[in-house]
N, CA, C and O atoms as a GROMACS GRO file, in nm:
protein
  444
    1UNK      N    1   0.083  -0.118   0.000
    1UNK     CA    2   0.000   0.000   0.000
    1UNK      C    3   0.088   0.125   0.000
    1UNK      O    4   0.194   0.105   0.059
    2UNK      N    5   0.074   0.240  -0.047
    2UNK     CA    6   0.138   0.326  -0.082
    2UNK      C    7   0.058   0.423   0.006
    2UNK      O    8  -0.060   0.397   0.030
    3UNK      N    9   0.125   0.553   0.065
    3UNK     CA   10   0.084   0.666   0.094
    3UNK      C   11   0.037   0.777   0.027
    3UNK      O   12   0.100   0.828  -0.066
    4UNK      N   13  -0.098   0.830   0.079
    4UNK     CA   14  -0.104   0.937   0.027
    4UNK      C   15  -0.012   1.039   0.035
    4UNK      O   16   0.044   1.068   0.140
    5UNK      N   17   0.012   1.111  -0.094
    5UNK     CA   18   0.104   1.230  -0.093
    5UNK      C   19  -0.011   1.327  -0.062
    5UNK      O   20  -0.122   1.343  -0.114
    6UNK      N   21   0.055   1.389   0.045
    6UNK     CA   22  -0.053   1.535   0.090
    6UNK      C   23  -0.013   1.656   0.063
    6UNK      O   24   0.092   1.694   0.115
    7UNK      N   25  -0.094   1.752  -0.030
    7UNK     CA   26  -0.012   1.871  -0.073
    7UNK      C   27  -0.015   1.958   0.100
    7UNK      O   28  -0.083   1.931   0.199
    8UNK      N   29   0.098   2.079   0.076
    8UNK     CA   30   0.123   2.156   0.181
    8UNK      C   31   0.012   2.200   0.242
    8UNK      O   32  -0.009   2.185   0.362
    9UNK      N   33  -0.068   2.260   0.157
    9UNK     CA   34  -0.185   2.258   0.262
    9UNK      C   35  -0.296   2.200   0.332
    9UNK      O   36  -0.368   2.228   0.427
   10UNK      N   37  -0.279   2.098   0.240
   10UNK     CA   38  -0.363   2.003   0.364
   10UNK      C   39  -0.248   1.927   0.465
   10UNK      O   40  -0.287   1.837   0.539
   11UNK      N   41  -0.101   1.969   0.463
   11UNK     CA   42  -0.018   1.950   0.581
   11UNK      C   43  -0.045   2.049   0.647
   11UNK      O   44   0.015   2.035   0.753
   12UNK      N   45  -0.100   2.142   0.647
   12UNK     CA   46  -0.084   2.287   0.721
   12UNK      C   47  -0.196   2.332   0.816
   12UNK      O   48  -0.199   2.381   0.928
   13UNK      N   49  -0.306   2.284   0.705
   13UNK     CA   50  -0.489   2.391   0.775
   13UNK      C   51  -0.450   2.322   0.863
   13UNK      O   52  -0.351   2.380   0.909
   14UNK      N   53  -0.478   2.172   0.950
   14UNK     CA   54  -0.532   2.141   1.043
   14UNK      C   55  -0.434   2.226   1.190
   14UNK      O   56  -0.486   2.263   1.295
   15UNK      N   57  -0.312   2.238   1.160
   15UNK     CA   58  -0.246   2.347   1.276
   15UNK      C   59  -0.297   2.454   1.261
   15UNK      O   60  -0.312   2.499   1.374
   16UNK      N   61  -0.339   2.537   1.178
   16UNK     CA   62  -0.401   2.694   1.173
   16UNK      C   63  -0.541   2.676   1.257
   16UNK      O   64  -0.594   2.761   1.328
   17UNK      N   65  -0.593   2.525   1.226
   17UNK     CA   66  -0.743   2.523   1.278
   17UNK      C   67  -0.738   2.512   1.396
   17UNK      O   68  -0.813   2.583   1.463
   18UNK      N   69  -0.621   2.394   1.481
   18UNK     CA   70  -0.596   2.359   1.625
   18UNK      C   71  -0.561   2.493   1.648
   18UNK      O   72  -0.604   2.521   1.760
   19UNK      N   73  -0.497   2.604   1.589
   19UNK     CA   74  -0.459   2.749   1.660
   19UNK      C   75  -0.589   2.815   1.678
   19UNK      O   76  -0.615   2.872   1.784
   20UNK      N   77  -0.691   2.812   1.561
   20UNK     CA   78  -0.779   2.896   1.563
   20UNK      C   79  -0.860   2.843   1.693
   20UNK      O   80  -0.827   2.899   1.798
   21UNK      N   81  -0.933   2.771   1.700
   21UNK     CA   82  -0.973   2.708   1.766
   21UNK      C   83  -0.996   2.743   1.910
   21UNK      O   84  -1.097   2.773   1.973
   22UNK      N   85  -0.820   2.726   1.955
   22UNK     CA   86  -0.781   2.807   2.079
   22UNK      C   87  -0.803   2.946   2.096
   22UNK      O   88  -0.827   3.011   2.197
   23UNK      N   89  -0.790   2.980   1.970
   23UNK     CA   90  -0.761   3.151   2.007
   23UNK      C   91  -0.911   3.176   2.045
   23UNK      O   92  -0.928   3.260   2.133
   24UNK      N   93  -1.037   3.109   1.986
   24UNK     CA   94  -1.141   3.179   2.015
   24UNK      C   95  -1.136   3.122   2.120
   24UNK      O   96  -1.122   3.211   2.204
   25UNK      N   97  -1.142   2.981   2.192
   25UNK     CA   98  -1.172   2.934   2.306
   25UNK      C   99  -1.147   3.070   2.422
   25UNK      O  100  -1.219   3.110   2.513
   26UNK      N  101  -0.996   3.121   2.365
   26UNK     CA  102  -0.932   3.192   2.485
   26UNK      C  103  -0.982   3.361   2.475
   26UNK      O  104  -0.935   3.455   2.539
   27UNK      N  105  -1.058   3.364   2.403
   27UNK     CA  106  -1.094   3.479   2.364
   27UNK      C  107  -1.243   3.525   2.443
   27UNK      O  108  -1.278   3.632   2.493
   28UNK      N  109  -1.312   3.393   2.429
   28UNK     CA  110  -1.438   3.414   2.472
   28UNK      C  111  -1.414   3.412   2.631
   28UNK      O  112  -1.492   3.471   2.705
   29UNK      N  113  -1.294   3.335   2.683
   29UNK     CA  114  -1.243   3.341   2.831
   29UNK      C  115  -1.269   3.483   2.859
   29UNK      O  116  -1.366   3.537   2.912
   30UNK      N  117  -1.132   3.542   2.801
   30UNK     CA  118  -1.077   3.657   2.861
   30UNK      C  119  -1.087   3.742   2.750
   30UNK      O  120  -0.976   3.795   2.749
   31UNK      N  121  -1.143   3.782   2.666
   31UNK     CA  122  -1.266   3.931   2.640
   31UNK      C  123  -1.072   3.988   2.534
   31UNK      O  124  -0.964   3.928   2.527
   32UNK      N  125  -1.122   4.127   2.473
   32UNK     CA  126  -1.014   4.187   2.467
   32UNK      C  127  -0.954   4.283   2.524
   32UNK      O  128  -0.860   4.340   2.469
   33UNK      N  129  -0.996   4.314   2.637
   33UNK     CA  130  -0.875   4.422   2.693
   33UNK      C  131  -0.749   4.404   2.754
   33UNK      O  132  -0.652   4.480   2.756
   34UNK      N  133  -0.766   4.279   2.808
   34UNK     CA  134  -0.587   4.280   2.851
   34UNK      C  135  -0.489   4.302   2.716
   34UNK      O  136  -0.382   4.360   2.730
   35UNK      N  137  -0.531   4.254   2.590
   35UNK     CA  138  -0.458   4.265   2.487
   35UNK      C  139  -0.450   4.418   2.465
   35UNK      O  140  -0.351   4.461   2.406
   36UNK      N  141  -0.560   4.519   2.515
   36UNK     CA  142  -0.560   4.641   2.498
   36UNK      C  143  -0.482   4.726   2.566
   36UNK      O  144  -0.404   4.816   2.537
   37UNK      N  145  -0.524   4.672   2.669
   37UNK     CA  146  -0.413   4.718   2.811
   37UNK      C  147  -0.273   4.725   2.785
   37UNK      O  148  -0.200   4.823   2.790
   38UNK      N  149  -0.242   4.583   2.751
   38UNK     CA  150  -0.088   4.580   2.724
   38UNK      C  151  -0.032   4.616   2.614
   38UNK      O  152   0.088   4.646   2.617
   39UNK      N  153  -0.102   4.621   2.498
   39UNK     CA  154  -0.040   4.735   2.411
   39UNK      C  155   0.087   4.607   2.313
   39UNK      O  156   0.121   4.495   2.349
   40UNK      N  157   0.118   4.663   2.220
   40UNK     CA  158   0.221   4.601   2.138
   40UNK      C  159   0.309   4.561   2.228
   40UNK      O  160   0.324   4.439   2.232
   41UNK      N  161   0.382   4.634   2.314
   41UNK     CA  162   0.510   4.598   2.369
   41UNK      C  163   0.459   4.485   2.497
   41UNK      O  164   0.544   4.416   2.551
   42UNK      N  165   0.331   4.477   2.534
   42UNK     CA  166   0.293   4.375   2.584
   42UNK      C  167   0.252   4.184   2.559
   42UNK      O  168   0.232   4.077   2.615
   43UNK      N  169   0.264   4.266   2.408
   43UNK     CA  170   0.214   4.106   2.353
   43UNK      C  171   0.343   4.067   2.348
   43UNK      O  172   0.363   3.958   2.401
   44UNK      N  173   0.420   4.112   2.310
   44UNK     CA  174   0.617   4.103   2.291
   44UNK      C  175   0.628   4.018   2.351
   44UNK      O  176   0.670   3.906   2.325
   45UNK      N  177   0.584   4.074   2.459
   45UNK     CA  178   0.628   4.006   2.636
   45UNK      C  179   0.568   3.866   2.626
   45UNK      O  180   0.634   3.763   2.643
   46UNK      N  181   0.446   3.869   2.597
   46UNK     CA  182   0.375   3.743   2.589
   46UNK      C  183   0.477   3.613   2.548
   46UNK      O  184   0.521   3.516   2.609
   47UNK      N  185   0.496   3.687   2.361
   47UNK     CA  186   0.598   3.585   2.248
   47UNK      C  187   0.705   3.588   2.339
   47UNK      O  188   0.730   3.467   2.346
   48UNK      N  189   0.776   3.637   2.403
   48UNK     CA  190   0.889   3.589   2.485
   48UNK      C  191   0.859   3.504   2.545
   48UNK      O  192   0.916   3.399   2.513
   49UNK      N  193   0.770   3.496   2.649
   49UNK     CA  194   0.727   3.433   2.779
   49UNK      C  195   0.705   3.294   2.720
   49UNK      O  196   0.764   3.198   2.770
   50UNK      N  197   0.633   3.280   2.627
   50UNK     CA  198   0.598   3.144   2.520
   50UNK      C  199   0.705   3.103   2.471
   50UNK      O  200   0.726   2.982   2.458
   51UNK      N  201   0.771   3.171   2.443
   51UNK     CA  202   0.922   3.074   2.359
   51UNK      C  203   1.015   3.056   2.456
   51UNK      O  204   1.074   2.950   2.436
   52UNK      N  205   1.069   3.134   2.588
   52UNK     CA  206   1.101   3.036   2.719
   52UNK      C  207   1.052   2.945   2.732
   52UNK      O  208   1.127   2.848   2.732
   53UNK      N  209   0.903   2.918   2.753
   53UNK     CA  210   0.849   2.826   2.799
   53UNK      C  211   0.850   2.703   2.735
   53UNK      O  212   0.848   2.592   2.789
   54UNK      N  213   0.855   2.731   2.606
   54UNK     CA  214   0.892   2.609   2.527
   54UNK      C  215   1.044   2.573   2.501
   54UNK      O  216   1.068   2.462   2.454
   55UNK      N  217   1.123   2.640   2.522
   55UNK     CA  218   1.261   2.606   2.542
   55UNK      C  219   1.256   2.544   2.699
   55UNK      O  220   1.314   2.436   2.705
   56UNK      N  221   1.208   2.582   2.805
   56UNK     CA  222   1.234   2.522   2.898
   56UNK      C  223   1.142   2.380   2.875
   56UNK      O  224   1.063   2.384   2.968
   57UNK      N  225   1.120   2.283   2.813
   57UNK     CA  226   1.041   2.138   2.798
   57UNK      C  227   1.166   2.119   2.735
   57UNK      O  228   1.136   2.012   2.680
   58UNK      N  229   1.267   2.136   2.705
   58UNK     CA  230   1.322   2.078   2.637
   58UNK      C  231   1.488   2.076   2.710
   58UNK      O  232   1.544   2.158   2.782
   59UNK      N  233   1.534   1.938   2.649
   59UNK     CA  234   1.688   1.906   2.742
   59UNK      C  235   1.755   1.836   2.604
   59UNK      O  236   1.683   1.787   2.518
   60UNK      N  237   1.876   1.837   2.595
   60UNK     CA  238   1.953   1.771   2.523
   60UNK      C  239   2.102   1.794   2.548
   60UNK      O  240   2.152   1.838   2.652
   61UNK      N  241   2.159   1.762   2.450
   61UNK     CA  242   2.321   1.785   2.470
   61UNK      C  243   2.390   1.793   2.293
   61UNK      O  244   2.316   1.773   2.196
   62UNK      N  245   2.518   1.820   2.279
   62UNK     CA  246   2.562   1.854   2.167
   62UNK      C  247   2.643   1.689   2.163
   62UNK      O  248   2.679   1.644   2.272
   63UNK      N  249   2.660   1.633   2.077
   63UNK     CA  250   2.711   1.530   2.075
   63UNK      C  251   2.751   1.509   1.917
   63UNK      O  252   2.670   1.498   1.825
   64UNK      N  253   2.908   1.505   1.904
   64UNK     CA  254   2.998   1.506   1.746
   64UNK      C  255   2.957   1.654   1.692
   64UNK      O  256   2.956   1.653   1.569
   65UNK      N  257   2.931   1.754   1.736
   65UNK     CA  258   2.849   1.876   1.692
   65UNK      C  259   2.726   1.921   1.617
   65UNK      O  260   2.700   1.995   1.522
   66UNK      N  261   2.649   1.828   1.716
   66UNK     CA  262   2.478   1.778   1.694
   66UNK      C  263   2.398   1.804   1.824
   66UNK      O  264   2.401   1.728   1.921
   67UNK      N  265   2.335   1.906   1.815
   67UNK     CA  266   2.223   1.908   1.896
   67UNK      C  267   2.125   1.766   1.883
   67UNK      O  268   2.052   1.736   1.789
   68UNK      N  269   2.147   1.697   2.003
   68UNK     CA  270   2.043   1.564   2.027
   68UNK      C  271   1.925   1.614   2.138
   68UNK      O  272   1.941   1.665   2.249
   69UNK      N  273   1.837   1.590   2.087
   69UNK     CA  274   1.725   1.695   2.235
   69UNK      C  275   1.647   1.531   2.270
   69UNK      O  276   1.599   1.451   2.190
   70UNK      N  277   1.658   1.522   2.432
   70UNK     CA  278   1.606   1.402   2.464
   70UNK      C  279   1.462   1.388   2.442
   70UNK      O  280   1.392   1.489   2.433
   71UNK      N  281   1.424   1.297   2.435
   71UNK     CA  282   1.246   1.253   2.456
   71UNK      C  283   1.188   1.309   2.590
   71UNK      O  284   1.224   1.298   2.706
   72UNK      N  285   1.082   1.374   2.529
   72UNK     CA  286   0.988   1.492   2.636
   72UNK      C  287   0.851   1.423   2.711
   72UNK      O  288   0.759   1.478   2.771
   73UNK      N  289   0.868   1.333   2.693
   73UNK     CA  290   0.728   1.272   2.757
   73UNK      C  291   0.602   1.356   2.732
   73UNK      O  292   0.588   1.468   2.681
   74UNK      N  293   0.503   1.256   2.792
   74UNK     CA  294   0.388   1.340   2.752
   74UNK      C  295   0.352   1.458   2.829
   74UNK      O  296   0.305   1.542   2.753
   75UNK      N  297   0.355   1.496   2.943
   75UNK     CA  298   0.332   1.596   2.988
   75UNK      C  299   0.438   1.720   2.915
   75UNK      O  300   0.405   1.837   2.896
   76UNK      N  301   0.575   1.658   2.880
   76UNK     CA  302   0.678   1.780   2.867
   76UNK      C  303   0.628   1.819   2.692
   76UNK      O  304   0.655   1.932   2.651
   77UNK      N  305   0.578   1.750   2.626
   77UNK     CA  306   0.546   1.765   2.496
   77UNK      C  307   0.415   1.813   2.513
   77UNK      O  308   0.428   1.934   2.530
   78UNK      N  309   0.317   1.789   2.517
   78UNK     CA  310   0.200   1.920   2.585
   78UNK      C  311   0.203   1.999   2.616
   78UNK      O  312   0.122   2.079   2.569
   79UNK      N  313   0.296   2.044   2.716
   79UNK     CA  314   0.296   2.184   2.741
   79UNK      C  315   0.395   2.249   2.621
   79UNK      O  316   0.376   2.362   2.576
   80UNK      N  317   0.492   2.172   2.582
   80UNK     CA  318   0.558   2.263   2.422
   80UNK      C  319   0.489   2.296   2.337
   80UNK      O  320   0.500   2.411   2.294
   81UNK      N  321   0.369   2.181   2.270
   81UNK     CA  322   0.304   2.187   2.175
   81UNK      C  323   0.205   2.325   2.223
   81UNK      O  324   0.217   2.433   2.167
   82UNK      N  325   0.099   2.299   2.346
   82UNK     CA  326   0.088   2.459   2.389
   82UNK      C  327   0.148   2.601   2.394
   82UNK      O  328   0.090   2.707   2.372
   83UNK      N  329   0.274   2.580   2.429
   83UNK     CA  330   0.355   2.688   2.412
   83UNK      C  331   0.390   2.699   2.256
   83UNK      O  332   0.505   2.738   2.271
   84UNK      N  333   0.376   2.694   2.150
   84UNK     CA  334   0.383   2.662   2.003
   84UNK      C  335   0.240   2.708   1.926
   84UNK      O  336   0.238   2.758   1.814
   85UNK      N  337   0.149   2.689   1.988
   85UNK     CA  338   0.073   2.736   1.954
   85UNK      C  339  -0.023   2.845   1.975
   85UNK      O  340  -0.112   2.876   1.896
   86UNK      N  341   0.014   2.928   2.147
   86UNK     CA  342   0.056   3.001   2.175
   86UNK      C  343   0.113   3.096   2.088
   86UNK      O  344   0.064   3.208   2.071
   87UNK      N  345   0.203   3.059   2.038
   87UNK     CA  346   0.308   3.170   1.965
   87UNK      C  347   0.228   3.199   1.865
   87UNK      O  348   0.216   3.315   1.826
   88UNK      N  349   0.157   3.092   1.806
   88UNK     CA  350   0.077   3.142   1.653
   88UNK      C  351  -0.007   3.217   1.702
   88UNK      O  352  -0.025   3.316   1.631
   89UNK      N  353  -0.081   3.214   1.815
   89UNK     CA  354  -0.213   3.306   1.837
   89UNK      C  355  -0.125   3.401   1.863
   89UNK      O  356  -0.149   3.512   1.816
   90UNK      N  357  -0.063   3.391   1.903
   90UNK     CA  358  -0.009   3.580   2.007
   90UNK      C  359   0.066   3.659   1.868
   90UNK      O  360   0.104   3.776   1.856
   91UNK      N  361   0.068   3.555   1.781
   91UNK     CA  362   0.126   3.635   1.667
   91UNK      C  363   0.020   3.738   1.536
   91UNK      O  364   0.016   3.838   1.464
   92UNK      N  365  -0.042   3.625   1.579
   92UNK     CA  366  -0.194   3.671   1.499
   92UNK      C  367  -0.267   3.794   1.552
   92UNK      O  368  -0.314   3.876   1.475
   93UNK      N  369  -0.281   3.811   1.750
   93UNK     CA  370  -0.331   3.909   1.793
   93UNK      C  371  -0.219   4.028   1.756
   93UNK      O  372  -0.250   4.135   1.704
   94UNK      N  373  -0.105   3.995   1.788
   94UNK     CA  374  -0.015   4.115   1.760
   94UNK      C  375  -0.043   4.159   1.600
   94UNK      O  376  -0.062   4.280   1.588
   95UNK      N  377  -0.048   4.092   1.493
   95UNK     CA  378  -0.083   4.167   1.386
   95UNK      C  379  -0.231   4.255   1.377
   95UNK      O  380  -0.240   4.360   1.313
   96UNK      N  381  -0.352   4.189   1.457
   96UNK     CA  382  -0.452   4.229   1.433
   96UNK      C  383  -0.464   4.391   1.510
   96UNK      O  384  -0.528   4.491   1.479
   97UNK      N  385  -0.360   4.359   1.636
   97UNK     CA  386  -0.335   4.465   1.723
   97UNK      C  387  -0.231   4.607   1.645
   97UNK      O  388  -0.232   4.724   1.684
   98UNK      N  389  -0.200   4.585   1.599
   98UNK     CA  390  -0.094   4.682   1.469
   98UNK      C  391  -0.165   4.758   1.368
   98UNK      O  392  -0.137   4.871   1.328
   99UNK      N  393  -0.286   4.663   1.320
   99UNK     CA  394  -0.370   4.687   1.215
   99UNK      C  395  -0.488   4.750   1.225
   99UNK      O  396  -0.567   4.794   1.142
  100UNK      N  397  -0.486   4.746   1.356
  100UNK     CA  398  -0.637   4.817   1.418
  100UNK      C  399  -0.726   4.727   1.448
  100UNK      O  400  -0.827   4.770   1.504
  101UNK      N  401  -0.719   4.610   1.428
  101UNK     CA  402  -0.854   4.508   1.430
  101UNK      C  403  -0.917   4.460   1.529
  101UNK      O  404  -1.025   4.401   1.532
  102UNK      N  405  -0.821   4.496   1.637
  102UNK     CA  406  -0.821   4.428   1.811
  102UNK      C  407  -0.874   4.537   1.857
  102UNK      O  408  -0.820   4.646   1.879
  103UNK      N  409  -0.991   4.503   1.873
  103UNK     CA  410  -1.093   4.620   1.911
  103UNK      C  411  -1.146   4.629   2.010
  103UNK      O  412  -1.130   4.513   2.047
  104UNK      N  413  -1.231   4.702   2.135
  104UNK     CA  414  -1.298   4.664   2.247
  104UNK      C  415  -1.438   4.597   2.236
  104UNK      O  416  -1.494   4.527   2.321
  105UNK      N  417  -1.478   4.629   2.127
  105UNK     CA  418  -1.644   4.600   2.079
  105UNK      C  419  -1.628   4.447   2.000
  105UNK      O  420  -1.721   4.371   1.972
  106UNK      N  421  -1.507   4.430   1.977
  106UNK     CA  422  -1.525   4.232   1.877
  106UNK      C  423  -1.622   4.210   1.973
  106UNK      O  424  -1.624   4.259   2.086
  107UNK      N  425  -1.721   4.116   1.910
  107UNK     CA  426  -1.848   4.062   1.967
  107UNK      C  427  -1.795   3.851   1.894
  107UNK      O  428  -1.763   3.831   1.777
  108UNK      N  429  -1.799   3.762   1.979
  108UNK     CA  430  -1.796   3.616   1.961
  108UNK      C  431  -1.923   3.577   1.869
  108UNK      O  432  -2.040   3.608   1.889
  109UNK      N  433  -1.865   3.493   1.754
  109UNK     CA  434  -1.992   3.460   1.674
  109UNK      C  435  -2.013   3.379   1.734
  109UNK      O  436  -1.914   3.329   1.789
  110UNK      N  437  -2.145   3.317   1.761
  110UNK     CA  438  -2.230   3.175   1.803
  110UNK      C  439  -2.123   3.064   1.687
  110UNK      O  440  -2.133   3.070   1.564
  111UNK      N  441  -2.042   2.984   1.749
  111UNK     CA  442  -2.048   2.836   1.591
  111UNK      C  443  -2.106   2.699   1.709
  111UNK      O  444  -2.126   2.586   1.667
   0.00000   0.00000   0.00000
């Protein structure tokens, strides 16, 4: 049996969708003003805070001049894959936040 060859984007939507997904989940949480509050140089902070966090799940060593990164188990790979996707939303609010789009009035569609 042979594999399907999958073009790039059907390698791709289903991570944009697992991002989207979240972002509204976390949206309908917590509303938009902290994103307002904190302002560009706040979301910064965010994408930092997220890419520590996903560097800290992770351990390895250099070996023949090769980064080898050990096996993360499941809890340590969950919270990376969170912190990863993370980064896509906070990247997405920071553009929408630049562009004007991050507004106080966004209203949640019913899906």
């Amino acid at each position: 049996m042979t594999e399907e060859v999958k073009s790039f984007e059907a390698r791709m939507e289903p991570y944009y969708r697992e991002a989207f997904a979240i972002l509204c989940e976390r949206q309908r949480r917590y509303g938009p003003k902290n994103i307002l509050e904190a302002g560009t140089w706040g979301v910064l902070e965010q994408l930092t805070n997220k890419v520590e966090r996903a560097k800290a799940q992770i351990n390895g060593e250099v070996v023949s001049g090769r980064i080898l990164i050990d096996e993360l188990g499941v809890e340590r790979e969950a919270v990376l894959r969170d912190s990863i996707l993370d980064l896509v939303n906070y990247s997405v609010i920071l553009l929408a936040l630049r562009d004007g789009e991050w507004t106080k009035d966004m209203r949640m569609e019913v899906r």
